[in-house]
C-alpha positions as CSV (number, residue, x, y, z in Angstrom):
1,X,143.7,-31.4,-47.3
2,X,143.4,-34.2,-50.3
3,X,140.9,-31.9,-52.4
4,X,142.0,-32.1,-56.3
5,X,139.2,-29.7,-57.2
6,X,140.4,-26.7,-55.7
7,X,143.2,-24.3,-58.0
8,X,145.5,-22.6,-56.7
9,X,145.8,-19.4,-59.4
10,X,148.5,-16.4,-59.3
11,X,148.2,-14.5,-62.3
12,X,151.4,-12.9,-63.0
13,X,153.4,-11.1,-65.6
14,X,157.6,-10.7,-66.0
15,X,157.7,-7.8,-64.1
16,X,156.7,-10.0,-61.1
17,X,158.2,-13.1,-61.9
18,X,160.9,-12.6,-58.6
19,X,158.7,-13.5,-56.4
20,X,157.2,-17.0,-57.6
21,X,160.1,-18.9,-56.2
22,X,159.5,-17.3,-52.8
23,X,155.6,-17.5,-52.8
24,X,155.3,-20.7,-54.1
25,X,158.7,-22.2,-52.3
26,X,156.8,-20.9,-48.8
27,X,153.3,-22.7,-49.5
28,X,155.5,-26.3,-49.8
29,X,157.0,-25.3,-46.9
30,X,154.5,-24.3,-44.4
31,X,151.6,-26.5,-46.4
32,X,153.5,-29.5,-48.5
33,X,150.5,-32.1,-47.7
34,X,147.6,-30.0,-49.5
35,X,146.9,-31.6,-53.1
36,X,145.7,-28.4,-54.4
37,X,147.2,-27.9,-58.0
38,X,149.3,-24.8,-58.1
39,X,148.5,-22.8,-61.5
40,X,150.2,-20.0,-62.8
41,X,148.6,-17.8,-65.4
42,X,150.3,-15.3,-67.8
43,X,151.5,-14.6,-71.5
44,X,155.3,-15.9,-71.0
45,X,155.5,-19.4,-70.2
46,X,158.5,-20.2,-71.6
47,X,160.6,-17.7,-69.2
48,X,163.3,-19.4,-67.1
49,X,161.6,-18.5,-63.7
50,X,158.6,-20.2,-64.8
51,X,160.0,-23.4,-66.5
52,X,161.9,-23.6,-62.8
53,X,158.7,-23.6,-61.1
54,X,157.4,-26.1,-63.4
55,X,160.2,-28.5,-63.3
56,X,160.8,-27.8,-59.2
57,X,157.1,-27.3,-58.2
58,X,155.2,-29.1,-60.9
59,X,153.0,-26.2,-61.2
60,X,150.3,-26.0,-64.0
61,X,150.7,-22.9,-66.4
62,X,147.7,-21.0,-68.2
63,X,149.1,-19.4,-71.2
64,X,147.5,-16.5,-71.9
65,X,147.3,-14.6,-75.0
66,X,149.7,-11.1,-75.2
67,X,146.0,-9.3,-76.1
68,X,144.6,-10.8,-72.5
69,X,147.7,-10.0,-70.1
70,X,146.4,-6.6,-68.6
71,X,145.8,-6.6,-64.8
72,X,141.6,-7.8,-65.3
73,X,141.7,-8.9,-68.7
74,X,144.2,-11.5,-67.3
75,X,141.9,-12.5,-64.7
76,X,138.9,-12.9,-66.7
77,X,140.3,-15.1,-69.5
78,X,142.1,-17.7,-67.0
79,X,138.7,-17.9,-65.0
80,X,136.9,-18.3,-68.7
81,X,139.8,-21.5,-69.4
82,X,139.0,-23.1,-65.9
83,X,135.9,-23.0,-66.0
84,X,135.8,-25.2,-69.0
85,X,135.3,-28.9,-68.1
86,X,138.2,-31.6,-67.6
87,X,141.4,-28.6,-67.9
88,X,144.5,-30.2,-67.1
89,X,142.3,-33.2,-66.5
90,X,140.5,-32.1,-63.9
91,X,137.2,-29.9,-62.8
92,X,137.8,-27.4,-60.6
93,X,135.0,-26.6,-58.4
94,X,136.7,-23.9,-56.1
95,X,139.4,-21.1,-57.0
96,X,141.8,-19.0,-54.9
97,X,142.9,-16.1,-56.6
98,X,146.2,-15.1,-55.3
99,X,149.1,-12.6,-56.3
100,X,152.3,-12.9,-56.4
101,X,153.4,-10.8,-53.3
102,X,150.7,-12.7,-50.6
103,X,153.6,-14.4,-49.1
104,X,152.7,-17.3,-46.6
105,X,154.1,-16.9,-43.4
106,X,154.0,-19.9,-41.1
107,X,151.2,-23.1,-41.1
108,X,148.0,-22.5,-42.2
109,X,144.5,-22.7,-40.0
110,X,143.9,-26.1,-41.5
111,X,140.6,-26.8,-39.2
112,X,139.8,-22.9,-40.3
113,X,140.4,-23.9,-44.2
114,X,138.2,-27.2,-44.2
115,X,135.4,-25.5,-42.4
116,X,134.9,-23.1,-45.3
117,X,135.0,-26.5,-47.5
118,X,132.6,-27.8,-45.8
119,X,130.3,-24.6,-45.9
120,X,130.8,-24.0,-49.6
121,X,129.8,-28.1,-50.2
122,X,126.9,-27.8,-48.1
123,X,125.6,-24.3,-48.6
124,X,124.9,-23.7,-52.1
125,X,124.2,-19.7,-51.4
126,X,127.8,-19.4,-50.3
127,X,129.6,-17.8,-53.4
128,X,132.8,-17.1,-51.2
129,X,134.5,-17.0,-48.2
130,X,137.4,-14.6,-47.5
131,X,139.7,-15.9,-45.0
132,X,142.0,-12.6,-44.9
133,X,140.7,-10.3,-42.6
134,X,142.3,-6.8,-44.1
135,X,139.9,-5.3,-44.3
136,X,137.6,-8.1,-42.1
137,X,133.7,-7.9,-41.6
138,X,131.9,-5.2,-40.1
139,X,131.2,-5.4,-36.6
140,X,127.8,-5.5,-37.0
141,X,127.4,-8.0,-39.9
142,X,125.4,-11.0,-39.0
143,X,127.2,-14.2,-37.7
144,X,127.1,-17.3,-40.1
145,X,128.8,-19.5,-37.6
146,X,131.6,-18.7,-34.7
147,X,134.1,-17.6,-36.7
148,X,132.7,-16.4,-40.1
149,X,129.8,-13.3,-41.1
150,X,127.9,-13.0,-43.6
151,X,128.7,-9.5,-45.8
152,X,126.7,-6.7,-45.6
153,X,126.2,-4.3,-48.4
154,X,125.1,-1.7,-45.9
155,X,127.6,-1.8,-43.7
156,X,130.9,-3.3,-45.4
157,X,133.0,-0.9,-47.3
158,X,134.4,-3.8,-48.7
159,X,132.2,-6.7,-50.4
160,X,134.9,-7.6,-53.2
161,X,138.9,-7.4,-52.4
162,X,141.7,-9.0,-54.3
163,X,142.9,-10.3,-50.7
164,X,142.5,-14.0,-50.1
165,X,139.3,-15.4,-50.7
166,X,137.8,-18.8,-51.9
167,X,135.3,-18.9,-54.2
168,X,132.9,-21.0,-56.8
169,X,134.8,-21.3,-60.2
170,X,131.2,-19.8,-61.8
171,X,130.7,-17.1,-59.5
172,X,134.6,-15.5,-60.1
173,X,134.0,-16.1,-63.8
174,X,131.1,-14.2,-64.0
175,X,132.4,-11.5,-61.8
176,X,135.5,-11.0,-63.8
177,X,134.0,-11.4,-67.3
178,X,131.2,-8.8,-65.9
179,X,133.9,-6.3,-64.9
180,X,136.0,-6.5,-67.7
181,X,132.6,-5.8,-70.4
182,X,131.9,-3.2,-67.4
183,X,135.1,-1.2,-68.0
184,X,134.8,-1.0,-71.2
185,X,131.0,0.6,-71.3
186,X,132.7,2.8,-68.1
187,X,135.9,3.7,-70.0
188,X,135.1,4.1,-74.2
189,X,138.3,4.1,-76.0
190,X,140.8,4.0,-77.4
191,X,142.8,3.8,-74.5
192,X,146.6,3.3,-74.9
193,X,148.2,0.1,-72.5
194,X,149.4,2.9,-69.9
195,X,145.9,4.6,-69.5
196,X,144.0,1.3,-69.4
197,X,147.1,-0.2,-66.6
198,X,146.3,3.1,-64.5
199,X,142.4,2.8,-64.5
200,X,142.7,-1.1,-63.7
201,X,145.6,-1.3,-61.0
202,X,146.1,2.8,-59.7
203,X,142.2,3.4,-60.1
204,X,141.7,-0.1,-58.7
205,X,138.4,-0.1,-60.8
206,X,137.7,-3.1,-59.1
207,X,137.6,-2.4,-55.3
208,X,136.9,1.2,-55.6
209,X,133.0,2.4,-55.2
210,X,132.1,2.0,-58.6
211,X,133.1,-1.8,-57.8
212,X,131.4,-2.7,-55.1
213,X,128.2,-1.4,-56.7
214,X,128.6,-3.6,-59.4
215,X,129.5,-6.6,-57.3
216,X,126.8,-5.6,-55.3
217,X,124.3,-5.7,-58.4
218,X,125.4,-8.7,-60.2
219,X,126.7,-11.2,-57.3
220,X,124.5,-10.1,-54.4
221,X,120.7,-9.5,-55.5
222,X,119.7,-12.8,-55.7
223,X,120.8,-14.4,-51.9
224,X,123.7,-14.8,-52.7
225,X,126.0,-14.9,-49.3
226,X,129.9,-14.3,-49.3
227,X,131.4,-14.8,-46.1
228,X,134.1,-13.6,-44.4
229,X,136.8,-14.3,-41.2
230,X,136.0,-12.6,-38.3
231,X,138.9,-10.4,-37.1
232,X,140.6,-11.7,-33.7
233,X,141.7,-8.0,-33.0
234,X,142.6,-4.6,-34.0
235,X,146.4,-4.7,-34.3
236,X,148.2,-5.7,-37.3
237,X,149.4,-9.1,-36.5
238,X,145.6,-10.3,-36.8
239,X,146.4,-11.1,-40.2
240,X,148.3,-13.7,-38.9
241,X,145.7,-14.9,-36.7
242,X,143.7,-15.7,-40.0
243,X,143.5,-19.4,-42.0
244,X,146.3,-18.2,-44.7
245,X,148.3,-15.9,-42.6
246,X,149.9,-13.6,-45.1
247,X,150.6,-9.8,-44.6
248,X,149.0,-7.5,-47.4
249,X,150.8,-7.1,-49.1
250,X,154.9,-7.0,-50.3
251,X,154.5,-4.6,-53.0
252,X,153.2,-1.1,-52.2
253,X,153.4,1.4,-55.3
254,X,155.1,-0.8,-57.1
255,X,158.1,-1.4,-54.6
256,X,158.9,-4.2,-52.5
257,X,158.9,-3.8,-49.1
258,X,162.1,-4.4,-47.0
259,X,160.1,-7.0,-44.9
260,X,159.7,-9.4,-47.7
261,X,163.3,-8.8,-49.0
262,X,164.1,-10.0,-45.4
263,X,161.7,-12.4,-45.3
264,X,162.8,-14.1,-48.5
265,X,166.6,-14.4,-47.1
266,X,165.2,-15.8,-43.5
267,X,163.4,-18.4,-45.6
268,X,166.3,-19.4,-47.7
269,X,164.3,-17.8,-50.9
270,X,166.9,-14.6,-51.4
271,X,164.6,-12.3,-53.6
272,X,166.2,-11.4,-57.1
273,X,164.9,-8.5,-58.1
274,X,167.0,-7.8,-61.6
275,X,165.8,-11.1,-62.7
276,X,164.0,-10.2,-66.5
């Protein structure tokens, strides 16, 4: 996996800072040879968990302003940095959203991963391809090859979901920048930082109906595809059976789940959680 145009993005803030040395200590564990740049985005760069991921990792940090660290206002201004030409030195072509508590679990589907490449580079109507099947396509949904469908607006609950999923750096942007103008026609203020954190995260504006009508409108009238991983099976350790086998996800309500805290001392990562 030698692509350099691919970035690797968790946007995070200080109250999730723990888990970067876990997430990020797994990936060069269980997938050290891909060249993807690691990038994390948020509005404290100079905290000590983050300059240790920078000098361990070499990650690439995205400083964002204080004004821009919300939970979609976050994710709309790094997409609107990337997707300016030559950042960091490079163009990104692809982008894999990720947050902080998808925690890799063993090797990736590497044959899995490169087909989607090849898709995305040879389709052009291919705006993304989720390879985390929670929730996966419907069972009716049309095949695009053996082991991917093509999402149905008809049928899927589910067209956009913050679980993993590649995409084209232009199609993301516009989503995001989109959703964030969106909630503000949707939601006219003021709105205090609590109000706008529980209609963004709690009302998850994004995945909830209102959503997937918008993505719907804006990122699927014009045949556009997006694709997702067929589900092996029914039962929960299908996730694993995925190309980035992950269980969504470590935090639940805001807690983290006694699996990861395990996980995290199996892996030689001990979680911290009174870390500031």
């Amino acid at each position: 996996m030698d692509r350099t145009d691919v970035a690797y993005v968790i946007n995070t803030t200080p109250k999730y800072y723990y888990l970067l040395p876990l997430h990020i200590g797994l990936i060069h564990r269980y997938a050290a040879n891909l060249k993807w740049d690691i990038l994390i985005a948020t509005e404290d760069p100079g905290h000590p968990i983050i300059q240790q991921m920078l000098t361990k990792y070499n990650v690439k940090i995205v400083i964002l302003d204080d004004k821009d660290s919300g939970f979609l206002a976050s994710r709309a201004a790094t997409m609107q940095i990337l997707s300016k030409s030559q950042v960091f030195s490079t163009s990104y072509k692809y982008v894999i959203p990720m947050q902080e508590d998808f925690l890799l679990e063993r090797f990736p589907d590497f044959i899995a991963i490169q087909e989607s490449f090849d898709i995305l580079d040879k389709d052009p109507a291919v705006q993304s391809i989720r390879w985390m099947p929670c929730p996966g396509p419907a069972a009716a949904d049309e095949k695009y090859s053996d082991r991917w469908k093509i999402l149905d607006a008809s049928r899927d609950e589910y067209l956009f979901t913050y679980q993993m999923c590649i995409w084209r750096m232009q199609s993301l942007t516009t989503w995001y920048t989109r959703l964030c103008s969106q909630f503000d026609i949707d939601n006219p203020g003021p709105l205090t930082e609590e109000n706008r954190r529980i209609l963004e995260i709690r009302a998850n504006y994004a995945e909830n109906y209102h959503g997937q009508l918008y993505f719907k409108e804006w990122l699927m009238s014009d045949g556009e595809k997006h694709l997702a991983w067929i589900r092996i099976h029914k039962h929960p350790n299908a996730v694993y059976m995925s190309p980035w086998p992950y269980r969504p996800t470590a935090v639940i309500g805001g807690k983290l789940e006694e699996w990861a805290i395990e996980l995290g001392r199996r892996e030689g990562f001990p979680i911290v959680t009174n870390r500031q």
